[in-house]
C-alpha positions as CSV (number, residue, x, y, z in Angstrom):
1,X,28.9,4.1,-32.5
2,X,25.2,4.6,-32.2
3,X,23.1,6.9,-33.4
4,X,19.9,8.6,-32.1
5,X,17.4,10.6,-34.0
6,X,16.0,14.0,-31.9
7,X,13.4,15.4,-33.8
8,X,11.7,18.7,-32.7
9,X,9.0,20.9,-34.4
10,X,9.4,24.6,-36.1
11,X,7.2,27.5,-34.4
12,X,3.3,27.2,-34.8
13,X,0.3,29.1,-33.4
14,X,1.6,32.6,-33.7
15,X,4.8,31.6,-31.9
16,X,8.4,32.7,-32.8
17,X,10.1,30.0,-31.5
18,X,9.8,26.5,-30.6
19,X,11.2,25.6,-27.4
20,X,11.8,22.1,-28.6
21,X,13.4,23.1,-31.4
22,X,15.9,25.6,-29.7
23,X,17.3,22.8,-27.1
24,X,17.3,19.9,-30.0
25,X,19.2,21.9,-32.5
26,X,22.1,22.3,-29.7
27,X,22.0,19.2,-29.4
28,X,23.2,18.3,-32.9
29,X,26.6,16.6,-33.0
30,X,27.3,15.6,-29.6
31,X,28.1,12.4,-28.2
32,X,25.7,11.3,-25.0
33,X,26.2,7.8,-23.6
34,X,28.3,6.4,-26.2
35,X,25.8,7.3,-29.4
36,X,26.2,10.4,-31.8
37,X,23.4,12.6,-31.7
38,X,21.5,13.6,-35.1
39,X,18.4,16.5,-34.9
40,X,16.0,17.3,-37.2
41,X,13.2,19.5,-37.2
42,X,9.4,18.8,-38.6
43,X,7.2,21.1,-39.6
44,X,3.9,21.5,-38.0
45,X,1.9,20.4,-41.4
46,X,-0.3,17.2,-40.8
47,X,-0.5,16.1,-44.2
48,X,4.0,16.6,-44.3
49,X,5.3,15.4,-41.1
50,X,5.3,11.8,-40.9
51,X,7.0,11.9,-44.7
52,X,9.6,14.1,-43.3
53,X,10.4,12.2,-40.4
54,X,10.2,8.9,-42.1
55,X,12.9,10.3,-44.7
56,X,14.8,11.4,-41.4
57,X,14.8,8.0,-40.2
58,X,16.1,5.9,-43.4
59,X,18.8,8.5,-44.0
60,X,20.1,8.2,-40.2
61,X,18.9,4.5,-39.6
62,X,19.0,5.5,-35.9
63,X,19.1,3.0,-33.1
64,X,17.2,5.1,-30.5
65,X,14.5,8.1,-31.6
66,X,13.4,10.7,-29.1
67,X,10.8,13.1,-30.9
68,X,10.2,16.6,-28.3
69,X,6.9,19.0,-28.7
70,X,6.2,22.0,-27.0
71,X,3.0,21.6,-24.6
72,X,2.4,25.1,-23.6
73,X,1.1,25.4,-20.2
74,X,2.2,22.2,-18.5
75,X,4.9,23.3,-15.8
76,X,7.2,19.9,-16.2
77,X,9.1,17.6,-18.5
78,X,6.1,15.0,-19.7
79,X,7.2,12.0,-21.0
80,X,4.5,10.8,-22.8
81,X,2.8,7.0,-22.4
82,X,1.0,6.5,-25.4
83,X,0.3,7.8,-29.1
84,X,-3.4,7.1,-30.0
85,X,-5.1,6.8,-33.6
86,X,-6.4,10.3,-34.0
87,X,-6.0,13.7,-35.5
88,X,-8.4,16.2,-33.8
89,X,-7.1,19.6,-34.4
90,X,-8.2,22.7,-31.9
91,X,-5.9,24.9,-34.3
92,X,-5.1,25.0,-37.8
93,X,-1.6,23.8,-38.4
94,X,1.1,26.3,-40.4
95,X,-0.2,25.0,-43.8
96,X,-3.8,25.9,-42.5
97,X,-5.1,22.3,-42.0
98,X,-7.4,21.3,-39.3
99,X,-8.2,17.8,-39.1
100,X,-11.1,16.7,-36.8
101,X,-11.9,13.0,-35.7
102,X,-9.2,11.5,-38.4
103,X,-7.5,8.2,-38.0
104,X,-3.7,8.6,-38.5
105,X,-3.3,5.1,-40.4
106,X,-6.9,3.8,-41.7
107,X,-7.4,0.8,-39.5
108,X,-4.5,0.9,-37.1
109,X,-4.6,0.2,-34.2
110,X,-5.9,2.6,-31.3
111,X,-2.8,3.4,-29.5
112,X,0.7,2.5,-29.7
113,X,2.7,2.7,-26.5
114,X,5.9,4.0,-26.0
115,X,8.8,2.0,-26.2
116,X,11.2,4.1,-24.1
117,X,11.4,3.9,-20.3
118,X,9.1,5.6,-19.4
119,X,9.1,6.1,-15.5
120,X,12.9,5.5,-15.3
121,X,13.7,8.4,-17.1
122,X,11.2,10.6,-14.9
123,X,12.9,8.8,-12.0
124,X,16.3,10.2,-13.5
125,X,15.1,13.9,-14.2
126,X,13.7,14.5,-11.3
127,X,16.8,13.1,-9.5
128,X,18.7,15.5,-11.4
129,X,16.8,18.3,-9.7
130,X,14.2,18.6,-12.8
131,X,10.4,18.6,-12.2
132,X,9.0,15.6,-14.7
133,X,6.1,13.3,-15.2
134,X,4.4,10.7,-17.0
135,X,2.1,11.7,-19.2
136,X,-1.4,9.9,-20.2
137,X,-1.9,12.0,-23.4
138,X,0.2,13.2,-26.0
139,X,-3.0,15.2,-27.5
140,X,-4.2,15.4,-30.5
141,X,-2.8,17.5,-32.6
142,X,1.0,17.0,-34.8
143,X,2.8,15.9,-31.9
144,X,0.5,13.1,-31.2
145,X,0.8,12.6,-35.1
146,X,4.5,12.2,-35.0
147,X,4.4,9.8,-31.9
148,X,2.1,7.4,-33.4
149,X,3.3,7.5,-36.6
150,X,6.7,6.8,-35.4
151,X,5.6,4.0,-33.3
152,X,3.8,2.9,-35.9
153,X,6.5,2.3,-38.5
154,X,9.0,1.2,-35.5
155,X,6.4,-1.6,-35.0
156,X,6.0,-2.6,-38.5
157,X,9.8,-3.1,-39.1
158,X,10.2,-5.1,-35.9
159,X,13.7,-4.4,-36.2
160,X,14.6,-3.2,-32.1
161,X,15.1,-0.1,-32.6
162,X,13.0,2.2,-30.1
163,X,11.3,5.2,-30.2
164,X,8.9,8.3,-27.7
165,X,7.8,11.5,-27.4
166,X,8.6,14.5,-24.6
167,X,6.8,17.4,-24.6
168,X,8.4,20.8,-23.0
169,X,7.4,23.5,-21.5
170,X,7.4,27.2,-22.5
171,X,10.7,29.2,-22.4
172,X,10.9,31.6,-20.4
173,X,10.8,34.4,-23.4
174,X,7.6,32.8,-24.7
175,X,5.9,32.4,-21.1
176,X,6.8,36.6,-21.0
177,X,3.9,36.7,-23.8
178,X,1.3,33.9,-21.3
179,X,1.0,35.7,-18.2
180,X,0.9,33.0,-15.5
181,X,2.0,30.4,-18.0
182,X,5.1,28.0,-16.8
183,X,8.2,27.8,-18.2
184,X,11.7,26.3,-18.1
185,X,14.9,27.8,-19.2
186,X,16.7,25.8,-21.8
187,X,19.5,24.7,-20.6
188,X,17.5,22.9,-18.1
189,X,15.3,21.1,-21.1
190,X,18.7,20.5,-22.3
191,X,19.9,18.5,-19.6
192,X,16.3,16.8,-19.6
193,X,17.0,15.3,-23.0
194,X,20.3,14.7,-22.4
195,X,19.1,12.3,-19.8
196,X,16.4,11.2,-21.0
197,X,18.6,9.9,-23.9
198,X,21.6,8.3,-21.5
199,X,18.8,6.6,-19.3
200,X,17.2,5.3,-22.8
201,X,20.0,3.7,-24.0
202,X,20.7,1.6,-21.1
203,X,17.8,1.1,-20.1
204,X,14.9,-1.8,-20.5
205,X,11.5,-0.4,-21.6
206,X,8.9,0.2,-18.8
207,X,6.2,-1.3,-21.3
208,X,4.9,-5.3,-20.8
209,X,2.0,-4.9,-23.3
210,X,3.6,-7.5,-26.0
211,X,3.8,-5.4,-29.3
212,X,3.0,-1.9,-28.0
213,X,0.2,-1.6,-29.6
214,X,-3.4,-1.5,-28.4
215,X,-6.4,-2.6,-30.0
């Protein structure tokens, strides 16, 4: 059977919760399209959460990796494009770090592109009844972290497996704090990544930049 890595962050920036946290953890255990379902949370640290995901990925030796972020304020599932070189931190993270203008991996490459498909798994959520997009930018801050870093390693072991990053709205709890901000229940996120998992797993990549990387 297969396996596929969810990853998902803990609370940061005065939150309680994190929405991507609180549909991945439910997640743990369950079989979707054939493959066994492993989650794992990060913590929001810059200088910690590449090491913890990395240990995360030997341990499962996944053959798929979806890594999910909470984007407060955007309305819609976002499945993000590409992972760029940077840390440039508007907020300090939970270990009081703030990184500005930083390369993620001293003379990477700019951007790494996502190796999921992309636009088929929008295409899929939003047949489902689910409002989703492709995203252009996965910021700057840890979650961009994690996506390039994961792309990153997945590109230097060359081995198949494939990886991306979804960011989430608010729930509907945390919204109640962000007058006028979006949000989406979790059950509905749930289903999101349920999908987006199914559709990744039998599904080509969108992507036809040779390597994923850009220079």
């Amino acid at each position: 059977m297969k396996t596929v890595l969810v990853t998902a962050f803990e609370p940061f920036g005065g939150e309680t919760i994190n929405p991507s946290w609180e549909a991945v953890r439910a997640l743990e255990g369950k079989t979707i399209g054939g493959a066994r379902i492993v989650a794992r949370q990060l913590p929001v640290v810059f200088s910690d959460v590449l090491g913890v995901l990395y240990a995360a990925m030997d341990e499962v030796e996944p053959d798929l990796i979806l890594s999910v972020g909470q984007a407060g304020g955007r309305s819609d599932i976002t499945v993000e494009r590409i992972g760029i070189n940077v840390d440039d931190a508007r907020i300090a993270d939970n270990a009081g770090q703030q990184p500005v203008d930083e390369p993620i991996v001293a003379d990477g490459p700019a951007g790494y592109f996502s190796t999921l498909p992309i636009k088929a798994i929008v295409a899929a959520l939003r047949s489902a009844g689910i409002p989703a997009s492709v995203s252009q930018t996965a910021g700057t801050f840890t979650c961009n972290r994690v996506m390039y870093g994961l792309l990153h390693r997945l590109h230097a072991q060359g081995n198949g497996v494939r990886g991306g990053f979804v960011h989430i709205p608010y729930l509907p709890e945390q919204a109640a704090q962000h007058p006028g901000a979006p949000s989406m229940a979790r059950e509905s996120v749930m289903q999101a990544l349920e999908i987006a998992i199914r559709v990744s797993l039998e599904t080509e990549t969108d992507l036809k930049v040779a390597g994923g990387a850009t220079h």
